[in-house]
PDBQT receptor file of N, H, CA, C and O in Angstrom, charges set to zero:
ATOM      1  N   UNK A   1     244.160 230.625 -87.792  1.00  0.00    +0.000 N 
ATOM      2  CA  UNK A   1     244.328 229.532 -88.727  1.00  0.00    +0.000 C 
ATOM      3  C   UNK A   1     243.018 228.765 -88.920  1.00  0.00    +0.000 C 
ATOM      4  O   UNK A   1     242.617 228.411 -90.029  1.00  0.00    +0.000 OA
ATOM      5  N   UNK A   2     242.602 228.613 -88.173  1.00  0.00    +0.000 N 
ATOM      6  H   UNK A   2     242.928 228.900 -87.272  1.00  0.00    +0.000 HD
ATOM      7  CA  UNK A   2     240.871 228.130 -87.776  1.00  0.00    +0.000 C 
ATOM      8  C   UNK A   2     239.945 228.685 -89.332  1.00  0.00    +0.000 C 
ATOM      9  O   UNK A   2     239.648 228.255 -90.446  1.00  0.00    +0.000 OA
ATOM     10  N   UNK A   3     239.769 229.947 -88.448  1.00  0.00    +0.000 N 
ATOM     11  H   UNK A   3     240.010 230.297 -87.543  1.00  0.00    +0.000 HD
ATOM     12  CA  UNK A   3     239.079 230.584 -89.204  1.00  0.00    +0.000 C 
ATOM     13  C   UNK A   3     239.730 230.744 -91.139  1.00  0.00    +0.000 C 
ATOM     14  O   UNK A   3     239.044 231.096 -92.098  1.00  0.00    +0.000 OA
ATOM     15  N   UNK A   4     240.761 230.466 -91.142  1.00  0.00    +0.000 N 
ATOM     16  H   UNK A   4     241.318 230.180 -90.363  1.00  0.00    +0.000 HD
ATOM     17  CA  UNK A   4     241.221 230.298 -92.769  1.00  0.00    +0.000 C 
ATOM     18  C   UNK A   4     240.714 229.547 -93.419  1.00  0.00    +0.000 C 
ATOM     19  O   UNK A   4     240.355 229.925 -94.535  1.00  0.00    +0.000 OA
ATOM     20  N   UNK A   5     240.447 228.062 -92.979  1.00  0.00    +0.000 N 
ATOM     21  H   UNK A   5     240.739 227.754 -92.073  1.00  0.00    +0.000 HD
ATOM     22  CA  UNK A   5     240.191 226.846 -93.065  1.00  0.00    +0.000 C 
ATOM     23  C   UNK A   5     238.409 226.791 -93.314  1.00  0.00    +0.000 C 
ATOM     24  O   UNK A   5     237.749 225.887 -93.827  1.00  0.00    +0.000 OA
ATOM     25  N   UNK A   6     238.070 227.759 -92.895  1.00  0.00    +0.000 N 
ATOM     26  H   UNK A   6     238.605 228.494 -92.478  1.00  0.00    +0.000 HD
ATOM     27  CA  UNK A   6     236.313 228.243 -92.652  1.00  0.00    +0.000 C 
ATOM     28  C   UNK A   6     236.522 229.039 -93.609  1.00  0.00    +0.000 C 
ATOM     29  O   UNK A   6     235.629 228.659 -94.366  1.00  0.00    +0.000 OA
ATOM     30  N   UNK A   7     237.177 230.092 -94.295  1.00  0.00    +0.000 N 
ATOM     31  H   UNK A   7     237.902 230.401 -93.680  1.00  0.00    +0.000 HD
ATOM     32  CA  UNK A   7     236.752 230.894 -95.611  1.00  0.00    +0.000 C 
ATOM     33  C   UNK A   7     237.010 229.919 -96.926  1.00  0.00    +0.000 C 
ATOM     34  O   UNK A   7     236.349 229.879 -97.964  1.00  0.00    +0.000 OA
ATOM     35  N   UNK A   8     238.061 229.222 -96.594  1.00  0.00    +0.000 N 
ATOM     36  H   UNK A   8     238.598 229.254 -95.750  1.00  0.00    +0.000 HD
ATOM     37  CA  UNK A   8     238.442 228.668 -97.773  1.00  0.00    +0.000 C 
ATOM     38  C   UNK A   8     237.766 227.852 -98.051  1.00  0.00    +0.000 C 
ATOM     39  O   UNK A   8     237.696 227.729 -99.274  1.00  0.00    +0.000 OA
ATOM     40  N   UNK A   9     236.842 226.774 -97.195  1.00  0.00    +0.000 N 
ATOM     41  H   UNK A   9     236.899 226.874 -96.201  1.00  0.00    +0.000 HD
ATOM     42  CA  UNK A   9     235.760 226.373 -97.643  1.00  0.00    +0.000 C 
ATOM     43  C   UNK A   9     234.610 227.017 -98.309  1.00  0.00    +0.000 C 
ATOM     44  O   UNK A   9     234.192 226.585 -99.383  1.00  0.00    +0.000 OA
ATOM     45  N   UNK A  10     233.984 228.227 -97.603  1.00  0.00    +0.000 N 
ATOM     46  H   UNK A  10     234.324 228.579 -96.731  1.00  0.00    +0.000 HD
ATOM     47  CA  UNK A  10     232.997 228.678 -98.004  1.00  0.00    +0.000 C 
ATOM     48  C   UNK A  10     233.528 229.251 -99.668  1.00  0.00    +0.000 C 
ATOM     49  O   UNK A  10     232.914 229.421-100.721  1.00  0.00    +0.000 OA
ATOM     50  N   UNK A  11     234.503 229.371 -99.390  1.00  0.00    +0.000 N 
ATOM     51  H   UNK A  11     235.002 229.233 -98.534  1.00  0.00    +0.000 HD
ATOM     52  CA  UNK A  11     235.322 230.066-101.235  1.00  0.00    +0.000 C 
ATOM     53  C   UNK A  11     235.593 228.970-102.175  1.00  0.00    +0.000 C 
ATOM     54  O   UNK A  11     235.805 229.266-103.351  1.00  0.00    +0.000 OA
ATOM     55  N   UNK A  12     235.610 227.882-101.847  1.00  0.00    +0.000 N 
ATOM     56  H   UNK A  12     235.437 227.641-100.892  1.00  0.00    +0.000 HD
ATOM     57  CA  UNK A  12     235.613 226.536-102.516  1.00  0.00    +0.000 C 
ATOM     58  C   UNK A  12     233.986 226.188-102.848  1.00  0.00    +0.000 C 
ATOM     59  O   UNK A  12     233.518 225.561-103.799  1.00  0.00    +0.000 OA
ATOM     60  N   UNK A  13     233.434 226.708-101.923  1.00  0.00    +0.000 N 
ATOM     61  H   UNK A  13     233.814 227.217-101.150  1.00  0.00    +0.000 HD
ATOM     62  CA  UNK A  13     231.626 226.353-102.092  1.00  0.00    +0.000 C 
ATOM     63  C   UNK A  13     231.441 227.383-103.008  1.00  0.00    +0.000 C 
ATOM     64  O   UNK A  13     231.074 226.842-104.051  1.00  0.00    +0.000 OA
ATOM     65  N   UNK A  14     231.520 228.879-103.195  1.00  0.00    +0.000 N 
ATOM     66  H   UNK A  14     231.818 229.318-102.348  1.00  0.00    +0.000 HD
ATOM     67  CA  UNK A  14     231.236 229.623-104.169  1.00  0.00    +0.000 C 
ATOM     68  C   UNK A  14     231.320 229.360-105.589  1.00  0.00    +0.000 C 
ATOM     69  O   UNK A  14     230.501 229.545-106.489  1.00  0.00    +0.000 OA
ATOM     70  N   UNK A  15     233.129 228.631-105.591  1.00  0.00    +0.000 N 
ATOM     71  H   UNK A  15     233.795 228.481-104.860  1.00  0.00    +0.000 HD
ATOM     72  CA  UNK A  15     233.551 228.425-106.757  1.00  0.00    +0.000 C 
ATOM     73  C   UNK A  15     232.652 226.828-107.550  1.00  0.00    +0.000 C 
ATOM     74  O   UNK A  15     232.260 226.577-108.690  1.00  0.00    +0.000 OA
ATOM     75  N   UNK A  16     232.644 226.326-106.691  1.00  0.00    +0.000 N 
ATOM     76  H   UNK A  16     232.963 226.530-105.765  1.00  0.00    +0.000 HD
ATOM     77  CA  UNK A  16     231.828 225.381-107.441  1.00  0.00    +0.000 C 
ATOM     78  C   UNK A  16     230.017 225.576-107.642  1.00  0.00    +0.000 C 
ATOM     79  O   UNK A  16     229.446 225.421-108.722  1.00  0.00    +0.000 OA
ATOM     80  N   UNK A  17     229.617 225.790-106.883  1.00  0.00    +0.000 N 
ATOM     81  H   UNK A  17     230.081 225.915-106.006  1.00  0.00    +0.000 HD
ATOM     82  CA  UNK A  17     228.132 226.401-106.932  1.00  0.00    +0.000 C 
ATOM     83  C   UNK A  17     228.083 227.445-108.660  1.00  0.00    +0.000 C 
ATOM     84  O   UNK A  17     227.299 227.495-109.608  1.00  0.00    +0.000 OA
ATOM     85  N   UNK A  18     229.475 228.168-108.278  1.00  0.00    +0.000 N 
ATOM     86  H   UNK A  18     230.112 228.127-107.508  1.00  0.00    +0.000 HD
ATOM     87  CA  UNK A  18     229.540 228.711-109.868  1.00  0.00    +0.000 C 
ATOM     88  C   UNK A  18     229.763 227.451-111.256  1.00  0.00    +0.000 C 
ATOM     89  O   UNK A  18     229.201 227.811-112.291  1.00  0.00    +0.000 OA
ATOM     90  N   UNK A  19     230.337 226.381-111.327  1.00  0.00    +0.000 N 
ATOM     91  H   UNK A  19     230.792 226.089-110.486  1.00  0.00    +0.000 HD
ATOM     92  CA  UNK A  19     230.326 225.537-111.706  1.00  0.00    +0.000 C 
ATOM     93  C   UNK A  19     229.495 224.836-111.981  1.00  0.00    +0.000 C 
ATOM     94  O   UNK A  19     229.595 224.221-113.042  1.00  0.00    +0.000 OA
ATOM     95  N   UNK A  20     228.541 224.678-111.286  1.00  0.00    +0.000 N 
ATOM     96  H   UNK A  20     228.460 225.178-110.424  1.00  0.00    +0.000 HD
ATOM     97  CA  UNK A  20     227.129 224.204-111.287  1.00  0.00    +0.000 C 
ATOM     98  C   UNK A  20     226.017 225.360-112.338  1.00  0.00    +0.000 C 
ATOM     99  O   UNK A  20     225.519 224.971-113.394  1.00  0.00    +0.000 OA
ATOM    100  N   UNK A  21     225.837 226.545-111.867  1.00  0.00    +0.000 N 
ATOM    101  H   UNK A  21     226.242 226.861-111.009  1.00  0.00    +0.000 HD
ATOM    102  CA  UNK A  21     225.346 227.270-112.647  1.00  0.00    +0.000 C 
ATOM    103  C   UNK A  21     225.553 228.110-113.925  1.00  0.00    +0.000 C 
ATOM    104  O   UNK A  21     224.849 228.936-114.505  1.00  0.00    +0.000 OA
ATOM    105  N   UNK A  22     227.079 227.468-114.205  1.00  0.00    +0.000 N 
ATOM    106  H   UNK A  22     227.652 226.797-113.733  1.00  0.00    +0.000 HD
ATOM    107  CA  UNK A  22     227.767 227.706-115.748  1.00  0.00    +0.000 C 
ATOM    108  C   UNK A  22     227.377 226.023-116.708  1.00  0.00    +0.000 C 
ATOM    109  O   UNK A  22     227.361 226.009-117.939  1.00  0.00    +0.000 OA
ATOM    110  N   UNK A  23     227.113 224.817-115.905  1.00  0.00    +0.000 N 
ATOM    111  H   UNK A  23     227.126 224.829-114.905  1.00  0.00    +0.000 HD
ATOM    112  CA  UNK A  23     227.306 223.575-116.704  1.00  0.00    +0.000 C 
ATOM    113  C   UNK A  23     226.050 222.877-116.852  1.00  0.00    +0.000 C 
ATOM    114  O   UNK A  23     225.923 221.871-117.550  1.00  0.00    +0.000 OA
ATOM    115  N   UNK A  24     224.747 223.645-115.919  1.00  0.00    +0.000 N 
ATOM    116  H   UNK A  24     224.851 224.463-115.353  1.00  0.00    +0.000 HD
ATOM    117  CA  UNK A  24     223.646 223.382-115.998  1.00  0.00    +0.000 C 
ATOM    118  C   UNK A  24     223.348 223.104-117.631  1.00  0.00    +0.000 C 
ATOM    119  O   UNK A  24     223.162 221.971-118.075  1.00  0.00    +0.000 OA
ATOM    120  N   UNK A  25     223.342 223.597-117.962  1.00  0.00    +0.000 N 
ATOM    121  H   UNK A  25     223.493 224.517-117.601  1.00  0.00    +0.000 HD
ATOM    122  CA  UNK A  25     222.477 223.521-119.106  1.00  0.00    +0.000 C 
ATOM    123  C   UNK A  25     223.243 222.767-120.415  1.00  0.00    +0.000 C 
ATOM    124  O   UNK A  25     222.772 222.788-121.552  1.00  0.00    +0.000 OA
ATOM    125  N   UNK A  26     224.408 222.152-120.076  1.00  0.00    +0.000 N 
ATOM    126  H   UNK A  26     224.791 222.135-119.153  1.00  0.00    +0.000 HD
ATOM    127  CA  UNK A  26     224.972 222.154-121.060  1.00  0.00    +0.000 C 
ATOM    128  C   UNK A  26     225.196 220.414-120.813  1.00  0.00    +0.000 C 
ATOM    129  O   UNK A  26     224.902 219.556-121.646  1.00  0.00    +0.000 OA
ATOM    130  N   UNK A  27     225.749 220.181-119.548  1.00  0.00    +0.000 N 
ATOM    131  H   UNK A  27     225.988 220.878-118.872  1.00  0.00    +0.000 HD
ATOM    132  CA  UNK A  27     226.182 219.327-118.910  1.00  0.00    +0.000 C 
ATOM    133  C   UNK A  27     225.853 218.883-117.375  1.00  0.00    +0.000 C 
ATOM    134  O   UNK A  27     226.526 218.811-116.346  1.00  0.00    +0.000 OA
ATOM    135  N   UNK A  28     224.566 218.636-117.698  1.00  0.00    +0.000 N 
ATOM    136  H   UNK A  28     224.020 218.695-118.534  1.00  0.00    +0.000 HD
ATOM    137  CA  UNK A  28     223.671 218.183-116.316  1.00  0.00    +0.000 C 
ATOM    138  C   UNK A  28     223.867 217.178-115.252  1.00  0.00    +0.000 C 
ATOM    139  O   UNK A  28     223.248 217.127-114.189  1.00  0.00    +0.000 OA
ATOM    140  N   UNK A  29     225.171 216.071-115.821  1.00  0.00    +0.000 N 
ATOM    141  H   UNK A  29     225.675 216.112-116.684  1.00  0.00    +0.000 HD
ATOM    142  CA  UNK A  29     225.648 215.104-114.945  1.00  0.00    +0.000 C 
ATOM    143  C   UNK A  29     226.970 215.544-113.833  1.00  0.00    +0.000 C 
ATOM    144  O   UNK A  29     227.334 215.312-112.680  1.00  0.00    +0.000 OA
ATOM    145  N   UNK A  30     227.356 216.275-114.956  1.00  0.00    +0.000 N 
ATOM    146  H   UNK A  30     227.060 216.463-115.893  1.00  0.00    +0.000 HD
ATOM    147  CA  UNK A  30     228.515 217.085-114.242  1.00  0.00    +0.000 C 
ATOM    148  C   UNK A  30     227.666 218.127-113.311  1.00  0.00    +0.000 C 
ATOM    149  O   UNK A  30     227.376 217.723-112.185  1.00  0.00    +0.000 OA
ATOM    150  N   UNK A  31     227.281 219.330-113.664  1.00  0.00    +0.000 N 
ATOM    151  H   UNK A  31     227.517 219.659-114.578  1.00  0.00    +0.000 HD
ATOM    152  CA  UNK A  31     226.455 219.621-112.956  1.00  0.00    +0.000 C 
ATOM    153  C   UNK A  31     225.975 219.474-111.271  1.00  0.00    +0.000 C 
ATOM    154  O   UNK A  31     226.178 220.144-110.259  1.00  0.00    +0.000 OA
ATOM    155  N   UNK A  32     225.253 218.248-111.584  1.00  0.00    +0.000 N 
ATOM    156  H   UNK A  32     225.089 217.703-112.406  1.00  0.00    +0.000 HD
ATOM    157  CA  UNK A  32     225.085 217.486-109.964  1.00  0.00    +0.000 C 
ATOM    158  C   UNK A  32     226.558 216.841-109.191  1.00  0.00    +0.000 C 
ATOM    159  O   UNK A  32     226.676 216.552-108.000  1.00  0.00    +0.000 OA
ATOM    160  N   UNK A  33     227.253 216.766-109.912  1.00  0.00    +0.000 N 
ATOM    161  H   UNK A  33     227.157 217.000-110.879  1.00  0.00    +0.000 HD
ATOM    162  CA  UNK A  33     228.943 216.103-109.367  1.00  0.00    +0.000 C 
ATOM    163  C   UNK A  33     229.048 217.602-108.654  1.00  0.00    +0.000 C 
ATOM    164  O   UNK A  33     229.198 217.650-107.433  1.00  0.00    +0.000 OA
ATOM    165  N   UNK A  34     228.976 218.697-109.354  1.00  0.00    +0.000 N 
ATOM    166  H   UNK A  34     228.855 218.658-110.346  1.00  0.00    +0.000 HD
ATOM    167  CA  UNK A  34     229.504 219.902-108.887  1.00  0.00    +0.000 C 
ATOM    168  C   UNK A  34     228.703 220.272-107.719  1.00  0.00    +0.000 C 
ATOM    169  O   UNK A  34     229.331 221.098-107.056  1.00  0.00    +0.000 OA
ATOM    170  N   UNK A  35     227.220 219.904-107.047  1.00  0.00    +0.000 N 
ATOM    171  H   UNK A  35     226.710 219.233-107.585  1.00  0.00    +0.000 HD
ATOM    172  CA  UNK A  35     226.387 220.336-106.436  1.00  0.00    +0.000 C 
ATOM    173  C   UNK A  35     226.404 219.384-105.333  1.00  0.00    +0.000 C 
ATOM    174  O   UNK A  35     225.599 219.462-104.405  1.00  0.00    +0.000 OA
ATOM    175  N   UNK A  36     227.237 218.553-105.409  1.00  0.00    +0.000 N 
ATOM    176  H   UNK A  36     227.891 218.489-106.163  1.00  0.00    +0.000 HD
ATOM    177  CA  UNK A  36     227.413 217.411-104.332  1.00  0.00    +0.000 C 
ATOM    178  C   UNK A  36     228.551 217.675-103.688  1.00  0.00    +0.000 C 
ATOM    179  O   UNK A  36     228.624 217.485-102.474  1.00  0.00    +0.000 OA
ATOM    180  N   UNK A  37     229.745 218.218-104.509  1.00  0.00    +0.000 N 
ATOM    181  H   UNK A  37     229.686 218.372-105.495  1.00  0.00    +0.000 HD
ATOM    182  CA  UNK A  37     230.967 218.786-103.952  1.00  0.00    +0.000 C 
ATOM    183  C   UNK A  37     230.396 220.130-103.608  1.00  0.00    +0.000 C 
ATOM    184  O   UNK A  37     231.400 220.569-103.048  1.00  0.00    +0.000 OA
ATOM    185  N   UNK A  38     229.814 220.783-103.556  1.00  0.00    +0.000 N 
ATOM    186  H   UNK A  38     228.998 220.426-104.011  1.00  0.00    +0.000 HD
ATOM    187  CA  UNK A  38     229.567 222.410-102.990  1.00  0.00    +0.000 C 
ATOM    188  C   UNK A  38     229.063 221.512-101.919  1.00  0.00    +0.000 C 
ATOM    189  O   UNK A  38     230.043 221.259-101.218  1.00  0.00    +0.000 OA
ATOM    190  N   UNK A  39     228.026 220.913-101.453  1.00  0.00    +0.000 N 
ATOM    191  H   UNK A  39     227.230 221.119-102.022  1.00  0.00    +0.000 HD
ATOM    192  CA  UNK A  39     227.245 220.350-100.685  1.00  0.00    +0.000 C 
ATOM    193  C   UNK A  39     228.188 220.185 -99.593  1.00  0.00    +0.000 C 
ATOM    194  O   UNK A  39     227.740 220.679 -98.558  1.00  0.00    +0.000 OA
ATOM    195  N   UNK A  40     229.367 219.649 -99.458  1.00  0.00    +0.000 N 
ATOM    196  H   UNK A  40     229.730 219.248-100.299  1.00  0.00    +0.000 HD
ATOM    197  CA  UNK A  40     230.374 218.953 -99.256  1.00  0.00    +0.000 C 
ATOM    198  C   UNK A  40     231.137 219.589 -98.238  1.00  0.00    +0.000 C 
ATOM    199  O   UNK A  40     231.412 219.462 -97.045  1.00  0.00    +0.000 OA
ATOM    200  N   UNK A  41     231.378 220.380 -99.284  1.00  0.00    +0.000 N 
ATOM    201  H   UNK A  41     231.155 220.483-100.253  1.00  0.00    +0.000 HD
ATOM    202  CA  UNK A  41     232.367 221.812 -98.945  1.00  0.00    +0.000 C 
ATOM    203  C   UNK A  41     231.677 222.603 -97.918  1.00  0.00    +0.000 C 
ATOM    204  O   UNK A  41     232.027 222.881 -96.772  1.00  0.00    +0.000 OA
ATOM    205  N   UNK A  42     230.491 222.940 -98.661  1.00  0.00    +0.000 N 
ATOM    206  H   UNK A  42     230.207 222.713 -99.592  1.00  0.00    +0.000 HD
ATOM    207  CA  UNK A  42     229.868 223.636 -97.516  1.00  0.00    +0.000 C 
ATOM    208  C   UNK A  42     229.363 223.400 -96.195  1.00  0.00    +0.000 C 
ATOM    209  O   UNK A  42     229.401 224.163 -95.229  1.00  0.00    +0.000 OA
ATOM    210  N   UNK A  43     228.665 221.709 -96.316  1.00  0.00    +0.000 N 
ATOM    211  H   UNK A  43     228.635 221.090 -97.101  1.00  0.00    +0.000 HD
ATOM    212  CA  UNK A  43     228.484 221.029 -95.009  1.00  0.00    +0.000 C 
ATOM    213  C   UNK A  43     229.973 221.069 -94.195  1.00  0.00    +0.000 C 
ATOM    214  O   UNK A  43     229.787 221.466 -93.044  1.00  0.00    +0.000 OA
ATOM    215  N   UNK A  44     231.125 220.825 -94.421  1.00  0.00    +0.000 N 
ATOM    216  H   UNK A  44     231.276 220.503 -95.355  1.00  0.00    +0.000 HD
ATOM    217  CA  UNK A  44     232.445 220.954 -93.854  1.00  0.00    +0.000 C 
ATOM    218  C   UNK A  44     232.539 222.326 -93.494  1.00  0.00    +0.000 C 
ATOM    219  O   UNK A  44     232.677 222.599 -92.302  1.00  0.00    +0.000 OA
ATOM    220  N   UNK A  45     232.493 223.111 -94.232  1.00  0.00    +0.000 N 
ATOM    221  H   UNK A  45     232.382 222.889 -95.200  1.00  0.00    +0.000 HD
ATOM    222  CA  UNK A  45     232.789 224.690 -93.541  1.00  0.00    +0.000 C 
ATOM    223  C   UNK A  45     231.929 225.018 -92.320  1.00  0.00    +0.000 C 
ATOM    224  O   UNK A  45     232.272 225.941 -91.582  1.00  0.00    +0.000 OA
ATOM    225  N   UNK A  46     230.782 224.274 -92.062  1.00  0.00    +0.000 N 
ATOM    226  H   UNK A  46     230.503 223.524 -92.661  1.00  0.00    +0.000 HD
ATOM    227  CA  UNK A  46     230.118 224.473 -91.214  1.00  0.00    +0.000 C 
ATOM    228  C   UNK A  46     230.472 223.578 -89.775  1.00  0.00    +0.000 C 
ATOM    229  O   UNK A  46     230.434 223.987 -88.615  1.00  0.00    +0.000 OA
ATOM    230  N   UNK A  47     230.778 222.407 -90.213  1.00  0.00    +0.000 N 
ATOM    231  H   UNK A  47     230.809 222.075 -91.155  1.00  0.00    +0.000 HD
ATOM    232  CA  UNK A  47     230.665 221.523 -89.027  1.00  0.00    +0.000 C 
ATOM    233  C   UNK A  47     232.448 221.923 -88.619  1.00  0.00    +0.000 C 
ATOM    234  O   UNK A  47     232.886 221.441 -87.574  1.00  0.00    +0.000 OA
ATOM    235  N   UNK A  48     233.080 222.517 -89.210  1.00  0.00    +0.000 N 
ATOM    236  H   UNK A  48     232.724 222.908 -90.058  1.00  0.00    +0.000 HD
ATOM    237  CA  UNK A  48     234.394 223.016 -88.861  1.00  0.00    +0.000 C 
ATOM    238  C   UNK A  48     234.381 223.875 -87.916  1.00  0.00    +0.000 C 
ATOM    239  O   UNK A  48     235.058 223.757 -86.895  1.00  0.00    +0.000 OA
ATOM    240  N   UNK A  49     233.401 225.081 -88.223  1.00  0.00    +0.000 N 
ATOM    241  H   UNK A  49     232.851 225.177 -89.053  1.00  0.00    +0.000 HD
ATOM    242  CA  UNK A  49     233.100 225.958 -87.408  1.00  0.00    +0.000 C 
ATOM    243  C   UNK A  49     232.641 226.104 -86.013  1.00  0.00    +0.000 C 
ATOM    244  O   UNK A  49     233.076 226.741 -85.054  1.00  0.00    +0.000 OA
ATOM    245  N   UNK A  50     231.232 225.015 -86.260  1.00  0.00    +0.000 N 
ATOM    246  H   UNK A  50     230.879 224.498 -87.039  1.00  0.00    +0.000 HD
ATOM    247  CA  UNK A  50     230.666 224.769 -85.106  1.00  0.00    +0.000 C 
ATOM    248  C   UNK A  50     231.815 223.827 -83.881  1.00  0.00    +0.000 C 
ATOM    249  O   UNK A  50     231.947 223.984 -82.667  1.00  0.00    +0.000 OA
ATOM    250  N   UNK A  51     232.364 223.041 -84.654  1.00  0.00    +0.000 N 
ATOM    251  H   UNK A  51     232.257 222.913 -85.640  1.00  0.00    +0.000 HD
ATOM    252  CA  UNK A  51     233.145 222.372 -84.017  1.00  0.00    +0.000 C 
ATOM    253  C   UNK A  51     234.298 223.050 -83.194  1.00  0.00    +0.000 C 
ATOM    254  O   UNK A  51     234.421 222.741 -82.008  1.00  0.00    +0.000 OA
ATOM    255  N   UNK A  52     235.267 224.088 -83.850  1.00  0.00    +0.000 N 
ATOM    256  H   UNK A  52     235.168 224.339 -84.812  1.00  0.00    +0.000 HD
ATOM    257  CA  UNK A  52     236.061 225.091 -83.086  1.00  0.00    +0.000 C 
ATOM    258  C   UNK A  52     235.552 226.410 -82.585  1.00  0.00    +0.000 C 
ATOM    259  O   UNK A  52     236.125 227.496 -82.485  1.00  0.00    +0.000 OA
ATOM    260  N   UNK A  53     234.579 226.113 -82.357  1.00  0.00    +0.000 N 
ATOM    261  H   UNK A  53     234.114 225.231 -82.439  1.00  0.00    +0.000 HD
ATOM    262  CA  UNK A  53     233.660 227.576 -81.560  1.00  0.00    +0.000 C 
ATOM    263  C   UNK A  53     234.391 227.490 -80.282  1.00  0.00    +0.000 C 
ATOM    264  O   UNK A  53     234.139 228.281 -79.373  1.00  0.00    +0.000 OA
TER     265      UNK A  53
């Protein structure tokens, strides 16, 4: 269950990182909203991990 909680972040970080590099150019405020939530996501998938090692 641990480890679910650790993909689904990193798959939540993909999906928005994709978000970011579809709105770049169009929509640059959004954009950084999207690169702060990957940030997010991904800092959490990590400190999740390290934390239930």
């Amino acid at each position: 269950m641990k480890d679910l909680v650790v993909v689904g972040l990193i798959a939540l970080t993909g999906v928005l990182v994709g978000g970011v590099y579809t709105t770049w150019k169009t929509a640059k405020g959004m954009a950084m909203v999207l690169l702060v939530l990957a940030l997010l996501a991904g800092g959490g998938a990590v400190a999740w991990y390290v934390s239930n090692r």
